[in-house]
CHARMM internal coordinates of N, CA and C (Angstrom, degrees):
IC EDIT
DIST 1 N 1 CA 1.4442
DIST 1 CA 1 C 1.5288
ANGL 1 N 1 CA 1 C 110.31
DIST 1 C 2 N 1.4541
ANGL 1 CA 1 C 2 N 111.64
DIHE 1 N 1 CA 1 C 2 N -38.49
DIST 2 N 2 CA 1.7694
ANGL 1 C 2 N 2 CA 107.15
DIHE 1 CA 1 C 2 N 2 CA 173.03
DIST 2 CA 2 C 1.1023
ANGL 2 N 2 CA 2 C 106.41
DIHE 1 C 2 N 2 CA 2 C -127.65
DIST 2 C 3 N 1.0594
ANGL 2 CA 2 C 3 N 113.40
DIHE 2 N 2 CA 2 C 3 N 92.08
DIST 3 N 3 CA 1.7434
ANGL 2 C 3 N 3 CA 129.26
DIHE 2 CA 2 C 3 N 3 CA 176.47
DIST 3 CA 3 C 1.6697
ANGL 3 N 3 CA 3 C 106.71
DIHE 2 C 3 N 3 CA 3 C -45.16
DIST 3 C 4 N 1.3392
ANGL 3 CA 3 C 4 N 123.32
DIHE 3 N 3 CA 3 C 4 N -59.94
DIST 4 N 4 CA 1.0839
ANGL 3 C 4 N 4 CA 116.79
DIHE 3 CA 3 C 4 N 4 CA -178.00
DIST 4 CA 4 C 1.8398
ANGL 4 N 4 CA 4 C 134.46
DIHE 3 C 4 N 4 CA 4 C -30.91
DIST 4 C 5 N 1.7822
ANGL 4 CA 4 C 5 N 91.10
DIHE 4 N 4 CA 4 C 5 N -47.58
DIST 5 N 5 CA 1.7376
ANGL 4 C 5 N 5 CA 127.77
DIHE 4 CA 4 C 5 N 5 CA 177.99
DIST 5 CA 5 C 1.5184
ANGL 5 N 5 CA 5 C 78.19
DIHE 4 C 5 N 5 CA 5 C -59.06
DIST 5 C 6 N 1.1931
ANGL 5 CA 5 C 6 N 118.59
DIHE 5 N 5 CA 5 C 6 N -73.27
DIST 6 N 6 CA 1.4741
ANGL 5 C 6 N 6 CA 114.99
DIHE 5 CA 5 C 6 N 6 CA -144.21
DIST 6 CA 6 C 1.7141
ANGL 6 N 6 CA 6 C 105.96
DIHE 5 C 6 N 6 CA 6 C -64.20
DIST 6 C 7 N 1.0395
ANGL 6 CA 6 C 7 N 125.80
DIHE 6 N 6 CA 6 C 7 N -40.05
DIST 7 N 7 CA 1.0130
ANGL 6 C 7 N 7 CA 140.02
DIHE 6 CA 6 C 7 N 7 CA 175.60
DIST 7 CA 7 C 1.8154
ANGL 7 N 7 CA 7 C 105.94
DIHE 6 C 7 N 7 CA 7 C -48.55
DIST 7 C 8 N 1.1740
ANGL 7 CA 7 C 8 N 102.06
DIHE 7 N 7 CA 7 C 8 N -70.79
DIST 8 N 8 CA 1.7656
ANGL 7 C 8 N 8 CA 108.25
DIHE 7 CA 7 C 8 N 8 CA 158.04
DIST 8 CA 8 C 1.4632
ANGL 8 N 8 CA 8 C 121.04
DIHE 7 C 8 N 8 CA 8 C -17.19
DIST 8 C 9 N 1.5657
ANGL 8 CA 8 C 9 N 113.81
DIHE 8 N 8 CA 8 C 9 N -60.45
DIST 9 N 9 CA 0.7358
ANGL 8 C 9 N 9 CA 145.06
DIHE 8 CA 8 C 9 N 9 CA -147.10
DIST 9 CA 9 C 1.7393
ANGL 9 N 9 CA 9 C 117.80
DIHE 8 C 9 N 9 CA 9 C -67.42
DIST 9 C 10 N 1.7867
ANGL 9 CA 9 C 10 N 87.37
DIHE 9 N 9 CA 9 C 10 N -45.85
DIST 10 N 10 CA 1.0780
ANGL 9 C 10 N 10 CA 126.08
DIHE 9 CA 9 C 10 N 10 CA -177.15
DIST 10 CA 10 C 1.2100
ANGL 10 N 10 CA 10 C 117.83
DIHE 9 C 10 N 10 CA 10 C -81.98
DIST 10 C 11 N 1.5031
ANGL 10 CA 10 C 11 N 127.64
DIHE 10 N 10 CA 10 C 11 N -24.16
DIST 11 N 11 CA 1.3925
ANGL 10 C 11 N 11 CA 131.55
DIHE 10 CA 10 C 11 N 11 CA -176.73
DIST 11 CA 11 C 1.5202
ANGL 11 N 11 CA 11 C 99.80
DIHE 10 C 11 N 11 CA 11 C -93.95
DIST 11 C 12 N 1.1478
ANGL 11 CA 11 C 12 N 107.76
DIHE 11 N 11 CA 11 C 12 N -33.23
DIST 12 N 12 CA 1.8792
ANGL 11 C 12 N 12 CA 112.48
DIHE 11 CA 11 C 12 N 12 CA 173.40
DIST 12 CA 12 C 1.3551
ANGL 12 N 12 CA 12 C 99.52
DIHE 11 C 12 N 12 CA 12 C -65.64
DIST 12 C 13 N 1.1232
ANGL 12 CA 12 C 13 N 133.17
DIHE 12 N 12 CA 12 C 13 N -55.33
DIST 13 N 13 CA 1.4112
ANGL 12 C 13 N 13 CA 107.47
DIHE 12 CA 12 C 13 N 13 CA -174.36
DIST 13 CA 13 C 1.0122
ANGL 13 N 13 CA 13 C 143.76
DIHE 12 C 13 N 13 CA 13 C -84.83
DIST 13 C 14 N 2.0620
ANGL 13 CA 13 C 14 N 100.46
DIHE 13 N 13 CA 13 C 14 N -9.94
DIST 14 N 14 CA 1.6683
ANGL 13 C 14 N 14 CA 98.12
DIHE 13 CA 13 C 14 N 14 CA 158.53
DIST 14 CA 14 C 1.1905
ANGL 14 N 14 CA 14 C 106.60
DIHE 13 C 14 N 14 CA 14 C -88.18
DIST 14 C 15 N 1.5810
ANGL 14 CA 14 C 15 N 144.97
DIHE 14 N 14 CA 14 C 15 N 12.37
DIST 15 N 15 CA 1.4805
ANGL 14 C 15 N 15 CA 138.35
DIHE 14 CA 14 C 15 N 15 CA 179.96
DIST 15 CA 15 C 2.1023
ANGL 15 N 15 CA 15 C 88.08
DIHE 14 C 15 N 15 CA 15 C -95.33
DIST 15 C 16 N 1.4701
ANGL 15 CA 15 C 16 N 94.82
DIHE 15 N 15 CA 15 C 16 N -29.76
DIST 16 N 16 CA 1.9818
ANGL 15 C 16 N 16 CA 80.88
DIHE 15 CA 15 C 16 N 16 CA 159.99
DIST 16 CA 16 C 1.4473
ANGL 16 N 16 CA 16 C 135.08
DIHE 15 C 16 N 16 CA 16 C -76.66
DIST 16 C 17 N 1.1368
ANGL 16 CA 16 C 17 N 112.47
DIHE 16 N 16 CA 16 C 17 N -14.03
DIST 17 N 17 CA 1.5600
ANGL 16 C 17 N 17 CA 125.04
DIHE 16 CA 16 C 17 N 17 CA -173.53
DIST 17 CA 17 C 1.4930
ANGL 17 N 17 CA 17 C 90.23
DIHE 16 C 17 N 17 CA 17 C -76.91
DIST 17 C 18 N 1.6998
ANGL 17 CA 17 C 18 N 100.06
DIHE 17 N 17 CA 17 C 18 N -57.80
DIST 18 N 18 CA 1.7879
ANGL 17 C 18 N 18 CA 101.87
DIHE 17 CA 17 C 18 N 18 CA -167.58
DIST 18 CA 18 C 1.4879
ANGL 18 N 18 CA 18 C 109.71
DIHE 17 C 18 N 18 CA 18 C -38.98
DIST 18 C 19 N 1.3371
ANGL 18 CA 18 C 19 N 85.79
DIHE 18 N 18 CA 18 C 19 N -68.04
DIST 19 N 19 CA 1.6981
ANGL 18 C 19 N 19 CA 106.56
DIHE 18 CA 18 C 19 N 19 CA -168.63
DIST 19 CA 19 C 1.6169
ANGL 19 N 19 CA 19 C 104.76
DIHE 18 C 19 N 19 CA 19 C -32.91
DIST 19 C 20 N 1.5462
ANGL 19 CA 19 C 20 N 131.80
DIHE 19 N 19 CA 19 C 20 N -64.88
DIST 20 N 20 CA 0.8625
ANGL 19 C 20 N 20 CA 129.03
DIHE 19 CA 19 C 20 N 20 CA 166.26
DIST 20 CA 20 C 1.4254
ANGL 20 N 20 CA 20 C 134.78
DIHE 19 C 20 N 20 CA 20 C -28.83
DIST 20 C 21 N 1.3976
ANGL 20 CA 20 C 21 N 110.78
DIHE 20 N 20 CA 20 C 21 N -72.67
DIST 21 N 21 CA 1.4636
ANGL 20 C 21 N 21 CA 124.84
DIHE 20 CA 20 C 21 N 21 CA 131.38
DIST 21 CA 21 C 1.8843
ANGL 21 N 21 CA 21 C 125.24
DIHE 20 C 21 N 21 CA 21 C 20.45
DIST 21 C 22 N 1.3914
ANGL 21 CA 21 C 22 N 103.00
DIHE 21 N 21 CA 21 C 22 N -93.88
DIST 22 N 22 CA 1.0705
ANGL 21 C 22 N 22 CA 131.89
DIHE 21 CA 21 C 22 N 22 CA 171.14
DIST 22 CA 22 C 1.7753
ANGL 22 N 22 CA 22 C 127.28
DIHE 21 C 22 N 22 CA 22 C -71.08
DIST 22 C 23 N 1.5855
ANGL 22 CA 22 C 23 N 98.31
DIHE 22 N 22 CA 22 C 23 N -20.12
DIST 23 N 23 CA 1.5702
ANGL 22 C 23 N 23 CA 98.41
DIHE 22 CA 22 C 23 N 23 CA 152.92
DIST 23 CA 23 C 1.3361
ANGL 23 N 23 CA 23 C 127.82
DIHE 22 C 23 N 23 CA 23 C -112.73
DIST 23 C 24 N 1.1159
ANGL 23 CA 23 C 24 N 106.62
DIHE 23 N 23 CA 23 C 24 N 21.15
DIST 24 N 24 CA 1.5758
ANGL 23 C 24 N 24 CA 114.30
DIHE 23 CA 23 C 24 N 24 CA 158.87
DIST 24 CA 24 C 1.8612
ANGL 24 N 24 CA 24 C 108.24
DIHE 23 C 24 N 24 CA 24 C -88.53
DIST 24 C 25 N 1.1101
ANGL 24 CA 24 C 25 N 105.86
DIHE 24 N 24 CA 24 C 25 N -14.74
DIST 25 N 25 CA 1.8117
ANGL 24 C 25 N 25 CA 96.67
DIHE 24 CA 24 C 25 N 25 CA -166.30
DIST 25 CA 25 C 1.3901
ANGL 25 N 25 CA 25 C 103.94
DIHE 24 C 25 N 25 CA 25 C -119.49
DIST 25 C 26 N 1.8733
ANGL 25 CA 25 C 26 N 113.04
DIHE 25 N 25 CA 25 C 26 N -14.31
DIST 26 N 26 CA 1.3915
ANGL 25 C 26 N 26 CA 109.84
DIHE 25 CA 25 C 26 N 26 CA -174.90
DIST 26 CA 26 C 1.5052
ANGL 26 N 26 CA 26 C 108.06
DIHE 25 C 26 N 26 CA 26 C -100.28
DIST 26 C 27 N 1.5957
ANGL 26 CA 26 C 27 N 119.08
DIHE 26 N 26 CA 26 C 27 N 132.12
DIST 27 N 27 CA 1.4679
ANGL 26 C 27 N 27 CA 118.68
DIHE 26 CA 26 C 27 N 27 CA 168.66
DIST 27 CA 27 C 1.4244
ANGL 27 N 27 CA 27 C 129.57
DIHE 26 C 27 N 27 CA 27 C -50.89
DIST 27 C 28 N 1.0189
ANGL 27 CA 27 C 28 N 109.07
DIHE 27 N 27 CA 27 C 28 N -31.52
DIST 28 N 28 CA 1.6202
ANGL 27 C 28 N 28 CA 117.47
DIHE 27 CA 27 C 28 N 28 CA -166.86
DIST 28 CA 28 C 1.3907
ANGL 28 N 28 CA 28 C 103.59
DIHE 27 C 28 N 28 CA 28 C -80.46
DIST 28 C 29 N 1.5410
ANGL 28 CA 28 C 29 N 101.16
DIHE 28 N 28 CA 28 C 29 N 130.79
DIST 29 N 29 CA 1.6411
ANGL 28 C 29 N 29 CA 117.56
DIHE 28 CA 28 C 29 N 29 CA -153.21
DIST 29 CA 29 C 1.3686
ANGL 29 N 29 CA 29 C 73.34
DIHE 28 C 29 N 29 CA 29 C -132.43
DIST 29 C 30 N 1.5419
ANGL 29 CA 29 C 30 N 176.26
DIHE 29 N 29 CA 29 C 30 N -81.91
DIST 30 N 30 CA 1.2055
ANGL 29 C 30 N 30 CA 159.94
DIHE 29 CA 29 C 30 N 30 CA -63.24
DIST 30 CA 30 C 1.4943
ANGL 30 N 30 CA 30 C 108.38
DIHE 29 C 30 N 30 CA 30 C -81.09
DIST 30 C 31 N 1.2681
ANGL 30 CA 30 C 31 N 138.47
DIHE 30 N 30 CA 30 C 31 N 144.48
DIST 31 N 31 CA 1.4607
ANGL 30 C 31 N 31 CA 123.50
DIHE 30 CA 30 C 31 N 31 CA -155.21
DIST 31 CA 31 C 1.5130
ANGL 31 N 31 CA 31 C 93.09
DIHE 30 C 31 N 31 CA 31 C -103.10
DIST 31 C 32 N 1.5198
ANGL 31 CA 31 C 32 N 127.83
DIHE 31 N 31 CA 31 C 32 N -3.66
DIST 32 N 32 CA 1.5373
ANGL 31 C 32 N 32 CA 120.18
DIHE 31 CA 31 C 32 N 32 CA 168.40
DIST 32 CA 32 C 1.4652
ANGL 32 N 32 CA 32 C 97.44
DIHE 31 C 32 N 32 CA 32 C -84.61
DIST 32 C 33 N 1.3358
ANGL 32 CA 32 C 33 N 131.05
DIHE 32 N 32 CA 32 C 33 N -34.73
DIST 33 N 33 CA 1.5041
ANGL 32 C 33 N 33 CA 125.01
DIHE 32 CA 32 C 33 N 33 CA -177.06
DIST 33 CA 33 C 1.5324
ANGL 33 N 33 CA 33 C 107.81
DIHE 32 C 33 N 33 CA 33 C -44.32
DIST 33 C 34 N 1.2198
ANGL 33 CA 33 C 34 N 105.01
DIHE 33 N 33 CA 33 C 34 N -72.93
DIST 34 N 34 CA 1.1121
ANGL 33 C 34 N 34 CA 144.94
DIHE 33 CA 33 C 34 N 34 CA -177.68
DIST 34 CA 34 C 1.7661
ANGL 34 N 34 CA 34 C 96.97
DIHE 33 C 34 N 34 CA 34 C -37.05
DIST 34 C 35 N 1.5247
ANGL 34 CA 34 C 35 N 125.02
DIHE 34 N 34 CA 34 C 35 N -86.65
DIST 35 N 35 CA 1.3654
ANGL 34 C 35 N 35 CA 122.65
DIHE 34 CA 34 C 35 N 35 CA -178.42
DIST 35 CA 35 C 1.5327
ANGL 35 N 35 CA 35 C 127.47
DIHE 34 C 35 N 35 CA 35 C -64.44
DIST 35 C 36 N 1.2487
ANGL 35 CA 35 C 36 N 94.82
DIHE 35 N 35 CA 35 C 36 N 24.47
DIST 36 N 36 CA 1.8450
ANGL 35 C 36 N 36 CA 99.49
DIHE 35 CA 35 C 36 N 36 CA -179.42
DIST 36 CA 36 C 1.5835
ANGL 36 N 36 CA 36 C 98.63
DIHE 35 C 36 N 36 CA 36 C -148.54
DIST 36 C 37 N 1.3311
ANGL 36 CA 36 C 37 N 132.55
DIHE 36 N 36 CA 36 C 37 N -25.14
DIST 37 N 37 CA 1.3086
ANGL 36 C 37 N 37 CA 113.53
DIHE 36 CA 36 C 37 N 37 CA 171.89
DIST 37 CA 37 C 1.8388
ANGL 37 N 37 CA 37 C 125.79
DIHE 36 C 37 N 37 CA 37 C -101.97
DIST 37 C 38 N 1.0596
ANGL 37 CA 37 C 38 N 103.84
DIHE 37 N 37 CA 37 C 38 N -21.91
DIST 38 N 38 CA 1.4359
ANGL 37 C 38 N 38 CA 143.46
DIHE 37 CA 37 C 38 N 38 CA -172.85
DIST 38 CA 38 C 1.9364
ANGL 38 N 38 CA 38 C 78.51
DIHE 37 C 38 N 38 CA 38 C -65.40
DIST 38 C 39 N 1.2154
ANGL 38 CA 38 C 39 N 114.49
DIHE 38 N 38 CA 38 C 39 N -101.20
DIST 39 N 39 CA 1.3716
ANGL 38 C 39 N 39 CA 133.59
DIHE 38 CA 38 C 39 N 39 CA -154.27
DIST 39 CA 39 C 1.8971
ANGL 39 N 39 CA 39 C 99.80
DIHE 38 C 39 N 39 CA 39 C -46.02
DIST 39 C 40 N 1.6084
ANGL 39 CA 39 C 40 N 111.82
DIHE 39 N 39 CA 39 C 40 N -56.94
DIST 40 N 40 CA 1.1165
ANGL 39 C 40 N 40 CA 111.82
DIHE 39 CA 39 C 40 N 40 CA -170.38
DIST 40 CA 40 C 1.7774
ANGL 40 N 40 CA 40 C 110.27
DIHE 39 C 40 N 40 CA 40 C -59.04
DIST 40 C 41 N 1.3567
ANGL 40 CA 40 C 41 N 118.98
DIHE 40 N 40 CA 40 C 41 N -50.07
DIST 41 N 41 CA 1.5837
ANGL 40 C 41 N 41 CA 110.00
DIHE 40 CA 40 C 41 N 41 CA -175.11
DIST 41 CA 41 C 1.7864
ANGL 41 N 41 CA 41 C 88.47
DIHE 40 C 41 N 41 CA 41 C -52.82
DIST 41 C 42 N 1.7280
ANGL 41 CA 41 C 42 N 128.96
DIHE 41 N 41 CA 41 C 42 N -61.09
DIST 42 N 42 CA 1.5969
ANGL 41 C 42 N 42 CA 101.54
DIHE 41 CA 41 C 42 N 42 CA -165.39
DIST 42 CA 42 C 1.2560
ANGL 42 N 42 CA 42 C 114.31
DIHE 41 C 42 N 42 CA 42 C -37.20
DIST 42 C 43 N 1.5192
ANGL 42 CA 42 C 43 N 112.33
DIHE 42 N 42 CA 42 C 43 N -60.92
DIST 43 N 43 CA 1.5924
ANGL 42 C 43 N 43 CA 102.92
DIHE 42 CA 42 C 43 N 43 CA -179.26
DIST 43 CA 43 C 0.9740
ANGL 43 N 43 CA 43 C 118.50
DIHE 42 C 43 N 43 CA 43 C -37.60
DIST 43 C 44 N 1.2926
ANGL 43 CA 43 C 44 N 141.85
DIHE 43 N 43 CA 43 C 44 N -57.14
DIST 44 N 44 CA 1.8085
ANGL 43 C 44 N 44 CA 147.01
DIHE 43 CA 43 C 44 N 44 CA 177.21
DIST 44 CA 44 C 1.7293
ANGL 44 N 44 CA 44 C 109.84
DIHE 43 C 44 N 44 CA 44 C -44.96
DIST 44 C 45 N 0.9864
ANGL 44 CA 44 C 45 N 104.37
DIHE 44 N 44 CA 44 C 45 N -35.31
DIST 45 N 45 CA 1.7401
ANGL 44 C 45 N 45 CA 110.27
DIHE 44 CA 44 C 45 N 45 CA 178.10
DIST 45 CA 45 C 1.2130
ANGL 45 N 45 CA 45 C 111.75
DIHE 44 C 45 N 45 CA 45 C -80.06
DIST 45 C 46 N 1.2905
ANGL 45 CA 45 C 46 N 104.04
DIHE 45 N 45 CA 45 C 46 N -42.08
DIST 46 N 46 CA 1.9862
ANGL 45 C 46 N 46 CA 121.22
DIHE 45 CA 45 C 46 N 46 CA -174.74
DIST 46 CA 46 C 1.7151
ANGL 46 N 46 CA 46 C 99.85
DIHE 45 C 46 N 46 CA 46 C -73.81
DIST 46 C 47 N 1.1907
ANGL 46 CA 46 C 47 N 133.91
DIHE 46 N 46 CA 46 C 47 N -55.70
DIST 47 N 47 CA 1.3612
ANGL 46 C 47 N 47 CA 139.87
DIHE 46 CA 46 C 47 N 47 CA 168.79
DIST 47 CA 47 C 1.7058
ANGL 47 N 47 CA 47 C 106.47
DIHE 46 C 47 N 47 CA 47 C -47.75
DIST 47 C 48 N 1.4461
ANGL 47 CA 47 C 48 N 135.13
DIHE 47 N 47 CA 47 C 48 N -47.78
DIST 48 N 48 CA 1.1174
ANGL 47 C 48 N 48 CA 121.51
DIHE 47 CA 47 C 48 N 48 CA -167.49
DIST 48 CA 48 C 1.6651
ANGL 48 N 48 CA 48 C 97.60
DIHE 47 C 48 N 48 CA 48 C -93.18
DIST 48 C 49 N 0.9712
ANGL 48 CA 48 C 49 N 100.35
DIHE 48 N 48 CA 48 C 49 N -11.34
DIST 49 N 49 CA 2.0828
ANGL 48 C 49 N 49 CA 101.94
DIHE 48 CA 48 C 49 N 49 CA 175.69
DIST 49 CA 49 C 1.4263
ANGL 49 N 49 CA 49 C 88.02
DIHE 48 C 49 N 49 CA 49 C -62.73
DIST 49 C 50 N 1.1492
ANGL 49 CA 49 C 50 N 122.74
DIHE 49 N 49 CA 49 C 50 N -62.53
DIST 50 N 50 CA 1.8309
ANGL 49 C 50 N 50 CA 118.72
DIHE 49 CA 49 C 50 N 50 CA -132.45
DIST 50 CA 50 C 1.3923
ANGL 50 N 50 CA 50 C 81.37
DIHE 49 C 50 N 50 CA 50 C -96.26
DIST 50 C 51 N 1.8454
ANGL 50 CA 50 C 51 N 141.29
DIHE 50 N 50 CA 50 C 51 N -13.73
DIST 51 N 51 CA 1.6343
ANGL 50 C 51 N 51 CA 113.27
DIHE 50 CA 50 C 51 N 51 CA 173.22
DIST 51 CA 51 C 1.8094
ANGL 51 N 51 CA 51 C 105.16
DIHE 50 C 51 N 51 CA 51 C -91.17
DIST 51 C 52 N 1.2283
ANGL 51 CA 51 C 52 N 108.07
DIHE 51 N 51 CA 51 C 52 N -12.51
DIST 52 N 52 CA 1.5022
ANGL 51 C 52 N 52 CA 102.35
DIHE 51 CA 51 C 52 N 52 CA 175.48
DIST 52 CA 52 C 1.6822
ANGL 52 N 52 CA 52 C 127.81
DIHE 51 C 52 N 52 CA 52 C -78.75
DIST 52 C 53 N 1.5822
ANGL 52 CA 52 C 53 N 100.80
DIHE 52 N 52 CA 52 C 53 N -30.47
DIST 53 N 53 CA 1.0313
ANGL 52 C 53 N 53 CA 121.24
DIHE 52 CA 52 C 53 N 53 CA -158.92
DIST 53 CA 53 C 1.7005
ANGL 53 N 53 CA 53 C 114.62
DIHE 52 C 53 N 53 CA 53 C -86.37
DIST 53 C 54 N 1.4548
ANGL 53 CA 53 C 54 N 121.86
DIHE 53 N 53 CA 53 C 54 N 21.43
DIST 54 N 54 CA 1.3575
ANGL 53 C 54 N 54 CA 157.66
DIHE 53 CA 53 C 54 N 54 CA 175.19
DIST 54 CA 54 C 1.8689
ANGL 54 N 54 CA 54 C 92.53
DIHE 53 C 54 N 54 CA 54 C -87.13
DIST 54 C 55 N 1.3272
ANGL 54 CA 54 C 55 N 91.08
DIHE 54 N 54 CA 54 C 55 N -72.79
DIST 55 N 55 CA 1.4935
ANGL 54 C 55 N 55 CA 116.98
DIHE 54 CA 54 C 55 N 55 CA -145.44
DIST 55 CA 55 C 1.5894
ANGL 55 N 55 CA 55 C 101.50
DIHE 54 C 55 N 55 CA 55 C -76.72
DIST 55 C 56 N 1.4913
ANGL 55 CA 55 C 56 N 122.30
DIHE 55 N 55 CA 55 C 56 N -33.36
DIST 56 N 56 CA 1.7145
ANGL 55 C 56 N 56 CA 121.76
DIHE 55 CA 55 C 56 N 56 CA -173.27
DIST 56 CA 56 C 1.6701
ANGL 56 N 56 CA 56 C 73.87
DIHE 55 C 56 N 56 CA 56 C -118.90
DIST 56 C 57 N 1.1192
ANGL 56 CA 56 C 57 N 152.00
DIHE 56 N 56 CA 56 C 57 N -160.75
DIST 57 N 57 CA 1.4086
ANGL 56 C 57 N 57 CA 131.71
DIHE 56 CA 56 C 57 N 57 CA -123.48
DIST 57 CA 57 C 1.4505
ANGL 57 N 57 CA 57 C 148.55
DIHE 56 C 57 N 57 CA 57 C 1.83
DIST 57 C 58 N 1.3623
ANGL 57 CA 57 C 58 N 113.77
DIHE 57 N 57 CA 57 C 58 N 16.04
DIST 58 N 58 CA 1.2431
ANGL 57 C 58 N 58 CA 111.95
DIHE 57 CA 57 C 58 N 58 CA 167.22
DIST 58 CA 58 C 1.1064
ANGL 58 N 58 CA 58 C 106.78
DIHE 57 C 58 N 58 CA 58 C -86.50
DIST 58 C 59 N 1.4743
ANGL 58 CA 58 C 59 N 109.74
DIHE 58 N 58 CA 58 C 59 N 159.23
DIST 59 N 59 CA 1.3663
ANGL 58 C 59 N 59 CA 135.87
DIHE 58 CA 58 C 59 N 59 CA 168.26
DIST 59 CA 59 C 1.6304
ANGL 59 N 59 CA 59 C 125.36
DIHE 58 C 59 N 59 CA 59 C -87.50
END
COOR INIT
IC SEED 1 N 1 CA 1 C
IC BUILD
């Protein structure tokens, strides 16, 4: 019904898979690493979820 949400939705949770992903195999634990790169790529995934997700969610 709101493509956009879903779209959101959708980039957050594969920017969670990644995230997961990528900190299982990467060493760097630093808690500035971590609170500044971690959050910003979701946003970048979460932002292109919810502008794509208009345009490939239609029915």
């Amino acid at each position: 019904v709101r493509p956009r949400l879903t779209g959101l939705a959708a980039g957050v949770g594969a920017a969670g898979l990644a995230t997961l992903a990528y900190a299982l195999h990467c060493p760097e634990d630093a808690v500035p690493f971590l609170a500044t790169w971690y959050p910003l790529a979701m946003a970048v995934a979460g932002g292109l979820g919810a502008l794509a997700g208009p345009r490939l969610l239609r029915w």
